[in-house]
One Martini backbone bead per residue (centre of mass of N, CA, C, O) as a GRO file, in nm:
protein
  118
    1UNK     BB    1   0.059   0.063  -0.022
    2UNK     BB    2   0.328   0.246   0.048
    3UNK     BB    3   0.430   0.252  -0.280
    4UNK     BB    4   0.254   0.431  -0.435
    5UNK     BB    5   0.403   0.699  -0.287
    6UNK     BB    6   0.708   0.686  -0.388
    7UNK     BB    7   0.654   0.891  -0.669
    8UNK     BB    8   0.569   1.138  -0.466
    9UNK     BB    9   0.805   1.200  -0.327
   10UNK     BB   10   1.034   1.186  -0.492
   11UNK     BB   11   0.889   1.447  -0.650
   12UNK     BB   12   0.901   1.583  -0.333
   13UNK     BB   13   1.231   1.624  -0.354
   14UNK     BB   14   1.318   1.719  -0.587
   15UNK     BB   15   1.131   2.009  -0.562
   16UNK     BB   16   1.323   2.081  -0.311
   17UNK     BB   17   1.603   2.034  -0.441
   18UNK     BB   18   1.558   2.283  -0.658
   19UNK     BB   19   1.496   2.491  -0.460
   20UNK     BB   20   1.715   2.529  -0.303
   21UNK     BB   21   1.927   2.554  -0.481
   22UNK     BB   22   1.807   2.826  -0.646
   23UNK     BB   23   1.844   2.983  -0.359
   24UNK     BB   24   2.109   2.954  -0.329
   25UNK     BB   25   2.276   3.054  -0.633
   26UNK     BB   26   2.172   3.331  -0.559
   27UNK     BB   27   2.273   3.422  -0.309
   28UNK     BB   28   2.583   3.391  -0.432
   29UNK     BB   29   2.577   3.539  -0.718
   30UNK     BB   30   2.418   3.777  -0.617
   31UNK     BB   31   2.365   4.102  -0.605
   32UNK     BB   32   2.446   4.290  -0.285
   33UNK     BB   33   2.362   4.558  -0.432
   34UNK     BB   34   2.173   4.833  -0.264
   35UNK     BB   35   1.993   5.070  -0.306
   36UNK     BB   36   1.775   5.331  -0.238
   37UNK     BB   37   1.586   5.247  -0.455
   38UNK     BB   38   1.550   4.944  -0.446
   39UNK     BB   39   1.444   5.010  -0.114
   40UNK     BB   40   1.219   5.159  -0.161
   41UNK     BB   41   0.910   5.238  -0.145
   42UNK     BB   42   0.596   5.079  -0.297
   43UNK     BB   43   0.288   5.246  -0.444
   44UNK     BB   44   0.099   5.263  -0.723
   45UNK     BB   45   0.321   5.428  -0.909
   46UNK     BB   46   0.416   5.644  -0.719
   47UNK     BB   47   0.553   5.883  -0.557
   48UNK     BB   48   0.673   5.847  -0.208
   49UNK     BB   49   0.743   6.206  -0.217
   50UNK     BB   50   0.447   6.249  -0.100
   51UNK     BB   51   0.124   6.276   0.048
   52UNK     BB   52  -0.028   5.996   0.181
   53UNK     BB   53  -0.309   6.174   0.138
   54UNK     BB   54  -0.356   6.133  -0.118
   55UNK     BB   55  -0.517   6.092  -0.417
   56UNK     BB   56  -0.668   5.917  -0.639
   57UNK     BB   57  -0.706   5.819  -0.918
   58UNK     BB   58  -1.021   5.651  -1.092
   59UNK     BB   59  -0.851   5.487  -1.317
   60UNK     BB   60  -0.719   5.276  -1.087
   61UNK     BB   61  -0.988   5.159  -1.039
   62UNK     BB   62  -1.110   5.074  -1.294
   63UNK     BB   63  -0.874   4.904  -1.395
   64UNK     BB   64  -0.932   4.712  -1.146
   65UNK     BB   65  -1.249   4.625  -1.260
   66UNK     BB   66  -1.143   4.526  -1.536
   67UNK     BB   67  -1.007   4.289  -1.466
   68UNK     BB   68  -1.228   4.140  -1.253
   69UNK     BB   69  -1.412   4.102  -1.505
   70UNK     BB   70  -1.225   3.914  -1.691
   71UNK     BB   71  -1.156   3.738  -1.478
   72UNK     BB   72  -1.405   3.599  -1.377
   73UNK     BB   73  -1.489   3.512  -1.657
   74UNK     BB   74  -1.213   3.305  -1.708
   75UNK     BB   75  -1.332   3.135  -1.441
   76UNK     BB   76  -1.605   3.046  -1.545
   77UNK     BB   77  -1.598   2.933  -1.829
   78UNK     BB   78  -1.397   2.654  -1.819
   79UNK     BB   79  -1.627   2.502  -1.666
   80UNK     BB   80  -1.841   2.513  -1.849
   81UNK     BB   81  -1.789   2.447  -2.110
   82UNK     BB   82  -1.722   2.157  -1.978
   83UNK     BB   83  -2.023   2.127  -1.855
   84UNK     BB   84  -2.263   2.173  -2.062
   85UNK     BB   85  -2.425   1.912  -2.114
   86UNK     BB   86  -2.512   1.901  -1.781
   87UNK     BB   87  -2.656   2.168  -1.743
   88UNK     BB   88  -2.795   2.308  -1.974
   89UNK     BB   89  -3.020   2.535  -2.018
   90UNK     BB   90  -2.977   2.625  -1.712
   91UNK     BB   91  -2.674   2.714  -1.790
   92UNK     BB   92  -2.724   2.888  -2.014
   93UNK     BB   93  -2.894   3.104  -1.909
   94UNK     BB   94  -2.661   3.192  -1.667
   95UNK     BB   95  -2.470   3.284  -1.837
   96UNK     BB   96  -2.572   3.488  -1.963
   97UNK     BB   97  -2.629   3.669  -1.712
   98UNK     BB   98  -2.351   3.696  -1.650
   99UNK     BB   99  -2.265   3.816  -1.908
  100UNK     BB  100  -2.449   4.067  -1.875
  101UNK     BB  101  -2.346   4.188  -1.663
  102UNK     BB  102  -2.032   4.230  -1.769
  103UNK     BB  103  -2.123   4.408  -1.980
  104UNK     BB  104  -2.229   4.626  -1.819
  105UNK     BB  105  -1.872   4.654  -1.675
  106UNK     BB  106  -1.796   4.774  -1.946
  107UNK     BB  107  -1.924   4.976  -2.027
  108UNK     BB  108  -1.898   5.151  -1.812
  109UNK     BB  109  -1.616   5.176  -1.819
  110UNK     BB  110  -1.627   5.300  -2.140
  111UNK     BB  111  -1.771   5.597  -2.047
  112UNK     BB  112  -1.538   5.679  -1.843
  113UNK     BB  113  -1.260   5.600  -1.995
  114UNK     BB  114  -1.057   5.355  -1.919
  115UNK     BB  115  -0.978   5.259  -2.237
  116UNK     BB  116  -0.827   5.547  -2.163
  117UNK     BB  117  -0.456   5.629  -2.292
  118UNK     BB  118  -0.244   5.898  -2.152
   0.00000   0.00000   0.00000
């Protein structure tokens, strides 16, 4: 019984064997100059030396809620294709109306502006 498992450890040996490995290698050979600009805080695209209470543009969340609509899109899309003779009519309906929300957020981000880069 315990056979079974032998060729899953041995996987998991090599995988963690070229993991440590790689990890070495990096320590070793990487170079460990590192100014202060490589070290300042990073957030958000803007430059770190203004004041922490600024205001962000409106277009950082629409690209944010477009990611969103087109990730859920393709999270959910291909269990579907997947199992469609399964769910039948009812699976064909529901995503339609899942598929028609995100049309709607998607119209709304093209309104706003947001797939307008300046």
């Amino acid at each position: 019984m315990l056979q079974n498992y032998v060729p899953i450890l041995i996987f998991l040996g090599v995988a963690a064997g070229i993991g440590v490995l790689l990890l070495v290698l990096g320590f070793l050979f990487g170079s460990g100059s590192k100014d202060d600009e490589k070290l300042s805080p990073y957030e958000c695209g803007f430059e770190p030396f203004e004041d922490s209470r600024m205001k962000f543009d409106v277009r950082y969340y629409l690209v944010a809620i477009l990611f969103i609509i087109f990730d859920l899109e393709i999270a959910f899309l291909f269990p579907w294709a997947v199992s469609l003779d399964a769910v039948g009519t009812f699976g064909l309906i529901s995503m339609g109306i899942f598929l028609g929300l995100l049309v709607v957020g998607f119209i709304y981000e093209w309104k706003k502006g947001a797939l307008e880069w300046d």
